[in-house]
Structures are given as structure tokens and as C-alpha cells.
C-alpha positions in Angstrom: 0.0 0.0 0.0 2.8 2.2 0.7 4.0 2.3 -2.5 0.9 3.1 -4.1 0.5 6.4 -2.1 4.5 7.1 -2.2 4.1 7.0 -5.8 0.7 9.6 -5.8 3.0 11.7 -3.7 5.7 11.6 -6.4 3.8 11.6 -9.2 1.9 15.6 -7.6 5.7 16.9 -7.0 6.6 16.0 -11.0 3.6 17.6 -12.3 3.7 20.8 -10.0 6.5 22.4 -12.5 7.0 25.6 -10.5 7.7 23.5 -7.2 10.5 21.8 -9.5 12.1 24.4 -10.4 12.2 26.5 -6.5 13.9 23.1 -5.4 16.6 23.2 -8.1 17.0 27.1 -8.3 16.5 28.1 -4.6 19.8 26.5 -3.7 21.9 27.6 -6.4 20.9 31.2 -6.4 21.0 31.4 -3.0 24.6 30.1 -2.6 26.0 31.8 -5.2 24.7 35.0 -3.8 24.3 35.0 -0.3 28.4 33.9 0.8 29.1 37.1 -0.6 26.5 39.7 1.2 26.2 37.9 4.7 29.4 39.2 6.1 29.9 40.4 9.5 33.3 42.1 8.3 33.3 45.8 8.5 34.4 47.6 5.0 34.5 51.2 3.5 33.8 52.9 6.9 34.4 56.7 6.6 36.6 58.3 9.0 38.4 61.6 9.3 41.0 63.2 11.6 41.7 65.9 14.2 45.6 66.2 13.8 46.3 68.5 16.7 50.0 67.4 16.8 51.2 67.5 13.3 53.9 65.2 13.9 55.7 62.7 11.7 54.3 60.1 14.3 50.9 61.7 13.6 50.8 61.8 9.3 52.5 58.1 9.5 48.8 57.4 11.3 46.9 59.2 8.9 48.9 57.6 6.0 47.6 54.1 7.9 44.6 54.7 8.2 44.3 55.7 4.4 46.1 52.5 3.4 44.2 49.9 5.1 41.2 48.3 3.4 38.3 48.4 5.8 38.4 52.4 5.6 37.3 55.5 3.7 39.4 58.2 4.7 37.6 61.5 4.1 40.7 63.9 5.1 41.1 65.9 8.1 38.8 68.4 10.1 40.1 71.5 11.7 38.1 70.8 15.2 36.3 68.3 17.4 32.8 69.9 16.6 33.8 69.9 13.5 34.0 66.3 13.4 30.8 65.9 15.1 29.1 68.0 12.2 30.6 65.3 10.0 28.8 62.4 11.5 25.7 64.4 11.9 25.4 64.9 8.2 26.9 61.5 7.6 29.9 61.9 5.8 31.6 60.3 8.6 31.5 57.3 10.8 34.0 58.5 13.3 36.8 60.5 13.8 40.2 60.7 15.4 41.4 63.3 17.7 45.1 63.4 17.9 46.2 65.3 21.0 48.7 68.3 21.3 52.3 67.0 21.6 51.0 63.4 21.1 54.2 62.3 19.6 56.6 64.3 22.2 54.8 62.9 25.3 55.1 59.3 23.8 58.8 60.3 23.3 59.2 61.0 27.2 57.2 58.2 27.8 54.2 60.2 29.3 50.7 59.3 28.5 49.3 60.5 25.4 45.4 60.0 24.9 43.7 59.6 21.4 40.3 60.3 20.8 37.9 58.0 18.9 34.5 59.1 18.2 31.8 56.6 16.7 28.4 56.9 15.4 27.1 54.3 17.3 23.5 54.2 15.8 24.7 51.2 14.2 26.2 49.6 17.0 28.0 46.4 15.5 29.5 48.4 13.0 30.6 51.1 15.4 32.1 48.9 17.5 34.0 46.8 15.1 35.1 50.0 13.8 36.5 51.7 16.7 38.6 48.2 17.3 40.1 48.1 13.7 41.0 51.9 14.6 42.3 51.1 17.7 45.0 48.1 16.4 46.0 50.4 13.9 47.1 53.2 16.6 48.6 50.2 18.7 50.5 49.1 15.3 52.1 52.5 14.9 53.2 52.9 18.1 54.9 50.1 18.2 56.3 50.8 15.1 57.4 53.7 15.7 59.1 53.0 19.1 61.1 49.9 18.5 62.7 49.6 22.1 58.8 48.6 23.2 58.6 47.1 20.3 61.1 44.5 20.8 60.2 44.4 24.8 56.2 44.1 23.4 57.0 40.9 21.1 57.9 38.8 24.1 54.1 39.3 25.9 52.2 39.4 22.7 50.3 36.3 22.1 50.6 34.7 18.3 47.3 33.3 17.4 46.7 30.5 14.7 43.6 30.2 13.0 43.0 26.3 13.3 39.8 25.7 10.9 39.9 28.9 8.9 43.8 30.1 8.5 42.8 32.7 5.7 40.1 34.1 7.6 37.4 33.9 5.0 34.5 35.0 6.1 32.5 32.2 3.3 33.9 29.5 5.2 31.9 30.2 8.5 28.7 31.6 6.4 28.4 28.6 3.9 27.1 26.1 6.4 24.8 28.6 8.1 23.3 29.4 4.6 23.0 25.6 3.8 21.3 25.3 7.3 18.8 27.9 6.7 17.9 26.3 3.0 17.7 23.2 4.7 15.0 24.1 7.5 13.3 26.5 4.8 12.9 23.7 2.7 11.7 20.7 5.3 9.6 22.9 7.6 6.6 24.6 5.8 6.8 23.0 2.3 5.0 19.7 4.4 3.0 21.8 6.7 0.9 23.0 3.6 0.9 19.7 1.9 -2.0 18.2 3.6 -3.9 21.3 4.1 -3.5 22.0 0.6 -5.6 18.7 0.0 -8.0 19.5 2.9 -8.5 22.8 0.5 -8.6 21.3 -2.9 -10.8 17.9 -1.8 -8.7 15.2 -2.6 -8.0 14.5 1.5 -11.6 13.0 1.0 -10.5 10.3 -1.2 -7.9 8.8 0.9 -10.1 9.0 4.1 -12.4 6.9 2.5 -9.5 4.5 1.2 -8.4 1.4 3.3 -4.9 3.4 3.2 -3.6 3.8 6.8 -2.7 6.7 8.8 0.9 6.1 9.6 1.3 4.9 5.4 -0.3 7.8 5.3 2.1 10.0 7.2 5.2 8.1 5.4 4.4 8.6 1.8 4.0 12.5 2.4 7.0 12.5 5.0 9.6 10.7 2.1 9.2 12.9 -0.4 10.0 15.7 1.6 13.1 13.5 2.7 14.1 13.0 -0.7 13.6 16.8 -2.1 15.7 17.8 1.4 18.6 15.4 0.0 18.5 16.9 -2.9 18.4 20.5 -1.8 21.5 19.6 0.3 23.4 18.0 -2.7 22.6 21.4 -5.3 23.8 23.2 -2.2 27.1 21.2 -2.0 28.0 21.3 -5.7 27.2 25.1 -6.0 29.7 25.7 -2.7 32.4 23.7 -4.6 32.3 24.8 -7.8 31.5 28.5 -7.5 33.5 29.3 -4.0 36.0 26.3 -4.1 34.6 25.4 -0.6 33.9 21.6 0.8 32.4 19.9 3.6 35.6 18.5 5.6 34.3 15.8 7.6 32.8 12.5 6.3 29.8 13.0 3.8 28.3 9.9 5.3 27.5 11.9 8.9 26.5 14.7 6.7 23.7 13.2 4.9 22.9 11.1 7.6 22.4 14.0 9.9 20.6 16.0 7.3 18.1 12.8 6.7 17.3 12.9 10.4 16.7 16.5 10.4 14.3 16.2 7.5 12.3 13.4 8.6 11.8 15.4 11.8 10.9 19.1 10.5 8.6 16.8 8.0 6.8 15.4 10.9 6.7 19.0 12.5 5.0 20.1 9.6 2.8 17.4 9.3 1.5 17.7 12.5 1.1 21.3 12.0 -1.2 20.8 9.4 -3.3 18.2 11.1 -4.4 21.3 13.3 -4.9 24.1 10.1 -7.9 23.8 8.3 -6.1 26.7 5.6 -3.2 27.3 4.0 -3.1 30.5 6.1 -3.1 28.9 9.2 -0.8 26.6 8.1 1.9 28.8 6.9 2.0 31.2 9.8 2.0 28.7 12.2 4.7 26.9 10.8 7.2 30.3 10.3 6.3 30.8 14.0 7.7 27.7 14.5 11.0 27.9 12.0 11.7 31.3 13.0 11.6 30.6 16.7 13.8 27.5 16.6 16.7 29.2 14.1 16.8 32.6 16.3 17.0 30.4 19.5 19.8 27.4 18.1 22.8 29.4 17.9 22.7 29.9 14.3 23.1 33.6 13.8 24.3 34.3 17.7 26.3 32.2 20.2 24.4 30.2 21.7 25.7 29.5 24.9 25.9 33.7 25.0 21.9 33.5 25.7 20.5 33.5 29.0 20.4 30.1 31.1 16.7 29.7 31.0 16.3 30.3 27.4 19.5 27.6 27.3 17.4 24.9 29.9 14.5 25.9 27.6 16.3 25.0 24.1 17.1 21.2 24.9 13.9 20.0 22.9 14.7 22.2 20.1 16.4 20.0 17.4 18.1 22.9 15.2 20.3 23.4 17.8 21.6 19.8 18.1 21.6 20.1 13.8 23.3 23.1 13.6 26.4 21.8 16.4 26.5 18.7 14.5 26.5 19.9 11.5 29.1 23.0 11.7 31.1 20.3 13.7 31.3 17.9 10.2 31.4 20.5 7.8 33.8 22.7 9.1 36.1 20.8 11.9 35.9 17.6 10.2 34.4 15.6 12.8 32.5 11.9 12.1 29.4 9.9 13.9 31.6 9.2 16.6 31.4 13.1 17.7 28.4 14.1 17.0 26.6 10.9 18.2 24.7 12.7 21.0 23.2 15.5 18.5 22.1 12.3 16.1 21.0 10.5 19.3 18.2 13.9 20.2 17.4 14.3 16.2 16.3 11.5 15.8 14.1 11.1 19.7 12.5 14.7 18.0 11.6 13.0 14.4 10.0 9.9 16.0 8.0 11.6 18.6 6.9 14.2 15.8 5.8 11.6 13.6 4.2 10.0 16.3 2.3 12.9 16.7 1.6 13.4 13.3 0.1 9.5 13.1 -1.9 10.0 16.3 -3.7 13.1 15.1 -4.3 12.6 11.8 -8.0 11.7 11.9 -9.9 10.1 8.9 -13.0 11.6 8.7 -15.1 13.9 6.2 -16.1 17.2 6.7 -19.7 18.8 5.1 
């Protein structure tokens, strides 16, 4: 019986062109695009300076600050209000006060304070900002006074980038991308399937059918597992071939992990739309649930940065344990036998969601 429905199931994906094409083109577009614009790396920040010194120590700043990459520089102010009118009208992100006598004080090794002002209405940004600033003043101090210098070296720590030694911000942003596909893909896409019958009539055919409820649940749950494989795979290919970028662990745990995911956010979604009696319903209930579980996983902020009660809380929300697994294979290389736990609470969520997607599926026909 099962494969007579699977096969129904297969055969209303084939003929729904438009649903073909999303599944083929959301992926590619999407990860050709996306590792590009989703960068957390500060750039083209415009700055100018208050050079109250005008010392050599002072223009080789200014000349460093024009030569680095992540600014703009917009040339110098006269005053500190001055500067202030500059981010007011916006053709400035901060400014630099250099002191009177800044590089004379440094020379008698008195303390010599540089100002940094921000426009902190974007806050990230300002903050980033006023660090890149700040290792450039550090860098030509040190520099410039090569006795510290060489005493500096010795209590400096050297830091090696372990997973990511070119510091490329696609590495990190690729598997986040191919998360967010992912759960896009397996959450509401079943959620509307069987309210989409309920709407259209053809529910009332199989209620009246000797067909089961859980062969039921199956044949609209593999399909879903199938398209999520798939998804995963375009997703794959396009990181390779257009950004040179490849999962490092084995592709075994990947896909296995992935399978378990979709199987579970399919059963989610099934049992969503046991409760809708629209489309509407459907859909908003099922982004409520997608965009509750990716803000609350970790996925665009640290998770263990979140308060301890929203942490306690976030144990039966399987995106987190997908998204450690998953960054875990892809990017440190790890197998099943570190990641064994995460598989371990996937898969407890996909069987009690199916469960609950059997359970209240009820075969009956509405007036």
C-alpha cells in the first residue's frame, strides 16, 4: 500500500512544475549570492581626523589609516565639533582626535590619549570600527618605538587560526546558509501539503481508502526527505564549484544527519497541518515555529551567550543539536563518533513528531 501512495506523492511533486524548479534554483541562487553579502566584516567605513599634533608620528597614522582596506578616509577636520558635524550629516563614521604634543609625550614616555569618536547608531558596525581603529594606533606605536617594540614581542600572544587560516568570512557563512535552506525547505513546504488537499478535496479520497494513517504520514513524509537530500546536494556542488569550498568531515554523517533533520521538521509540519484547516493557518504557524527554533539554536548568535533559561529551555529544540552537528562535520571535520549525542536527540524529536503526526491525523469527512 505504501508504495501506491508514495508514488501519488511523487507523481503531484513531478507535475507541479513551479515546485520543481524552486527546489533546483533556490539552492543555487541562494549560494552563489548569499556567501558574498552575509558578512559580519566591517568595510568602506568613513573616517576623518583631528591632527592636533602635526607630527611625523601623527601623518604616518593618517597615512595608515588611508592604506588599510576596511576604511574610507575622508581627510582631516580643523576641530572636534567639527567632526561631530561630519557624522551628523553622515559623511563620517568616526573621527580621530590626535592630541597636542601626542608624539613628544610618547617620546618621554608620558601618556598621550587619542580620541575616537563613533556613530554608534549602528552599533556592530561602530564597535567593530572603533577596534580596527584602535589596532592600527597600537600598530604605529609600536612601530614607531622599537625599544617597546622589541620588549612588546615577548608578551604578545601569536594566534593560529586552526579551521579557517585565511580568515574567509564564506567559510563560516556557507554552512549557516546551507542550514537555513535546509530548514526552509523541510519545515513549511509539508506543513501546507496536507492542508493543501484538505482545501482542494482530494483528502476526502484517501479518508475513505483502506490506506492507513501512519502509510499515510510516510508517503507525504519521504518525499519531503528525498527533495531535502537533494536541496542539500545542489547546495554542495554550487559551494564547490562557484567558491572552491567543501564539507571537511565525512559525507556519510552529513547526509545522515541531514536525513534525520528532514524526517523530523517533516513530521513538525505534518503535525502542524493536522491542526490548520487553511493554507493560512498553516503557513504562519509553521514560520512561527521555524523562526523561533533558528533565532533560539545558535545559528546567527552564540548560543551559549543566551541566558540560562532560554538555554534549559532550548534542549527539545532539534536545530540546535543540527546546527552543532553539523558546523562540527562541515567545518572541523568531525564523524558519527562526535556528533553521536546530536544524532541521538534528532532522531528522539523526528520519532515523537511523527508520532504525533500519526496520532492526530483523523480520517474523517467534513460537510
Amino acid at each position: 500500500m505504501l508504495k501506491y501512495v508514495l508514488e501519488k506523492e511523487l507523481l503531484k511533486f513531478w507535475r507541479n512544475k513551479f515546485m520543481m524548479c524552486l527546489f533546483v534554483f533556490l539552492p543555487v541562487i541562494v549560494m552563489i549570492v548569499c556567501p558574498y553579502i552575509t558578512s559580519l566584516e566591517v568595510r568602506n567605513v568613513k573616517v576623518c581626523v583631528v591632527d592636533n599634533d602635526h607630527s611625523t608620528l601623527s601623518r604616518r597614522f593618517v597615512d595608515e589609516l588611508n592604506a588599510s582596506r576596511y576604511f574610507v578616509y575622508k581627510g582631516t577636520v580643523s576641530s572636534y565639533a567639527d567632526g561631530l558635524k561630519e557624522i551628523e550629516k553622515t559623511d563620517a563614521d568616526l573621527f580621530v582626535v590626535i592630541p597636542k604634543d601626542y608624539e613628544s609625550k610618547l617620546l618621554r614616555n608620558e601618556q598621550a590619549k587619542m580620541q575616537i569618536v563613533v556613530n554608534a547608531v549602528n552599533g556592530p558596525k561602530g564597535v567593530i570600527a572603533s577596534n580596527y581603529v584602535t589596532q592600527i594606533v597600537i600598530d604605529n606605536y609600536l612601530s614607531a618605538f622599537s625599544t617597546f617594540s622589541d620588549v612588546a614581542k615577548d608578551k604578545l600572544f601569536s594566534a593560529y587560526n586552526l579551521y579557517n587560516p585565511h580568515q574567509d568570512y564564506k567559510f563560516f557563512m556557507i554552512p549557516a546558509i546551507i542550514m537555513v535552506i535546509f530548514i526552509t525547505v523541510g519545515g513549511p513546504m509539508p506543513a501546507q501539503d496536507i492542508v493543501g488537499e484538505k482545501e482542494s478535496g482530494t483528502i476526502n479520497q484517501i479518508n475513505v481508502s483502506p490506506v492507513r494513517r501512519s502509510v499515510f504520514i510516510y508517503a507525504k513524509t519521504l518525499p519531503y526527505a528525498f527533495i531535502g537530500i537533494f536541496v542539500l546536494t545542489t547546495s554542495l556542488i554550487t559551494s564547490w564549484l562557484v567558491h572552491g569550498i567543501t564539507c571537511e568531515g565525512n559525507y556519510v554523517a552529513l547526509y545522515t544527519l541531514s536525513f534525520l533533520m528532514i524526517i523530523s521538521l517533516s513530521g513538525l509540519g505534518l503535525t502542524v497541518s493536522n491542526f490548520s484547516d487553511t493554507m493560512q493557518q498553516a503557513t504562519f504557524t509553521m514560520y512561527f515555529f521555524d523562526m523561533t527554533m533558528m533565532l533560539l539554536s545558535g545559528l546567527f548568535t552564540p548560543f551559549r551567550s543566551m541566558p540560562e533559561f532560554i538555554q534549559s529551555i532550548m534542549v527539545i529544540n532539534p536545530v540546535v543539536y543540527f546546527i552543532d552537528a553539523f558546523r562540527t562535520i562541515f567545518v572541523r571535520g568531525g564523524s558519527f563518533s562526535d556528533v553521536y549525542m546530536q544524532f541521538f536527540a534528532i532522531a528522539t524529536f523526528g520519532i515523537i513528531m511523527n508520532l504525533m503526526g500519526i496520532l492526530t491525523y483523523k480520517k474523517n469527512i467534513k460537510a
